[in-house]
N, C-alpha and C positions, 0 to 999 in steps of 0.2 A: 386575596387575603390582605388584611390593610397591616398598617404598622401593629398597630395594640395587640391585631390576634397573634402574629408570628412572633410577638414577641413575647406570648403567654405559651404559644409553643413551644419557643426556645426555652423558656425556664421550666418548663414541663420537662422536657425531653435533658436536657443539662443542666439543672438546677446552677453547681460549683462554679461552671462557666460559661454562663449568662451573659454576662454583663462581657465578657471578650469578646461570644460569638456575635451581639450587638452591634458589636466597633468590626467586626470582621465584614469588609466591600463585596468581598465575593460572595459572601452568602445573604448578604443583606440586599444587596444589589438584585439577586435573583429572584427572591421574591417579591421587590420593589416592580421588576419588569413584569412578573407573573400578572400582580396586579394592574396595570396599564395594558395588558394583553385581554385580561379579561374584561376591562372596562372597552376593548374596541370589539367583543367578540368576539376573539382568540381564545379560547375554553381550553380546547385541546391542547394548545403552545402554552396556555398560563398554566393549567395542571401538568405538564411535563415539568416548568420549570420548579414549580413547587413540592414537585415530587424529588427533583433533584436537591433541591435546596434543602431539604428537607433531611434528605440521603446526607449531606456534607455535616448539618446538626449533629448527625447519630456521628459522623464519623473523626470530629473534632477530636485530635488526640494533642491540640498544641500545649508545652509545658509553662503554665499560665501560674500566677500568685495564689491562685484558690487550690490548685492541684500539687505543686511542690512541697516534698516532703523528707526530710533528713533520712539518710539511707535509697534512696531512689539513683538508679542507674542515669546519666545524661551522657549526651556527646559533646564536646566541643568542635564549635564547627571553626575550623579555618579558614581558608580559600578552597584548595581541593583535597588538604588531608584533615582528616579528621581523628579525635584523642576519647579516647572512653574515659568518663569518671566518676567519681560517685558525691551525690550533696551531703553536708557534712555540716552545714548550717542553713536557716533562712529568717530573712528579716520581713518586713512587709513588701520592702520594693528592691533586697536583694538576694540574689543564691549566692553561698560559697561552696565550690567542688573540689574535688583532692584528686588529680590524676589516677589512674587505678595503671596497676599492670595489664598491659594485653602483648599475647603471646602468641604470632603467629601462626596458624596450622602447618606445622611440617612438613604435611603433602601436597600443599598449596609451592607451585613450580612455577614463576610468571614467566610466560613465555613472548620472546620480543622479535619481532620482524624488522631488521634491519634495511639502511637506508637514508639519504640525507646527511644530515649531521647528526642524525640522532637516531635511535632505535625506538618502535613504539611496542608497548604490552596491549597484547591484544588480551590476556585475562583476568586484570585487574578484579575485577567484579566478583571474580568467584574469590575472591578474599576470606577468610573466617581464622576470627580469633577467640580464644580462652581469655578472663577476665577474674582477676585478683585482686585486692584492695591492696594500696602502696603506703603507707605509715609515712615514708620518705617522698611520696609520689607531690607533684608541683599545685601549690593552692593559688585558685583566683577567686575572683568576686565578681557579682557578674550584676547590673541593676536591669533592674524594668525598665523596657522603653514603652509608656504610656502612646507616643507617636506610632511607633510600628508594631507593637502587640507582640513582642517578644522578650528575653532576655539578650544583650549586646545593641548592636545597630549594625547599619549596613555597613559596609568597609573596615566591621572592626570584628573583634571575634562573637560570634552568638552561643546560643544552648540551645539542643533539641532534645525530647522525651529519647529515653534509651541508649544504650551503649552501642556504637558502630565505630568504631575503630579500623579505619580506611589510610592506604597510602596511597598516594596518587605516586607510578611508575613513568606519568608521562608527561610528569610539570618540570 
């Protein structure tokens, strides 16, 4: 499949975010090899990759400029704890989000195996909380990085689709 068709693909199959999944390496990369596979004879290796890559189009859920939307659930991501909150503004090449309340599940009991200097949670993961919108809750701003195809950058804080509100027990 050469550039031209998977990229008629691409906007077949995800019209809004086209032009992201383009700049996206892993998926463009895959059907770049499909093709070199099939041009050596590799049929069977080029249509696996193509079918995969193909599988990652449908499954592009990244919170992109053409998909955010005022009232849309996001995470902030931190290092390893993470803040649920809701978009509350958007410009073309920024979000603003307002912290939301999230409210631990009660019956969530972290259990920690001591040791060291430190004790570790071994069940972190079964984590779940309730979510509330916060009037008082803390507002950021958050721009497009054109370079990494996200909201924030690396080392700094980012945005991802949905609310997950995560405490890391063992940073």
């Amino acid at each position: 499949m050469t550039r031209e068709e998977y990229s008629k693909l691409i906007k077949e199959l995800a019209p809004e975010n086209a032009i992201y999944i383009m700049r996206c390496a892993t998926i463009t990369s895959g059907f770049e090899r499909a093709e070199s596979y099939r041009a050596s004879g590799k049929n069977e290796l080029a249509d696996s990759l193509e079918k995969e890559s193909i599988e990652r189009v449908k499954k592009f859920n990244k919170l992109t400029p053409a998909t955010v939307k005022v009232g849309d659930g996001v995470t902030i991501n931190l290092w390893s704890d993470r803040h649920a909150a809701t978009v509350i503004k958007v410009t073309a090449k920024t979000v603003t989000v307002r912290r939301d309340k999230a409210t631990l599940n009660p019956d969530f009991k972290p259990e920690f195996i001591l040791g060291g200097f430190a004790a570790h949670c071994t069940n972190q993961s079964e984590q779940s909380y309730t979510y509330e919108p916060d009037e008082k809750g803390e507002v950021r701003t958050f721009h497009w990085s054109d370079k990494f195809q996200r909201y924030g950058q690396p080392g700094n804080l980012t945005l991802s689709k949905g609310r997950h509100e995560f405490y890391d027990y063992n940073f």
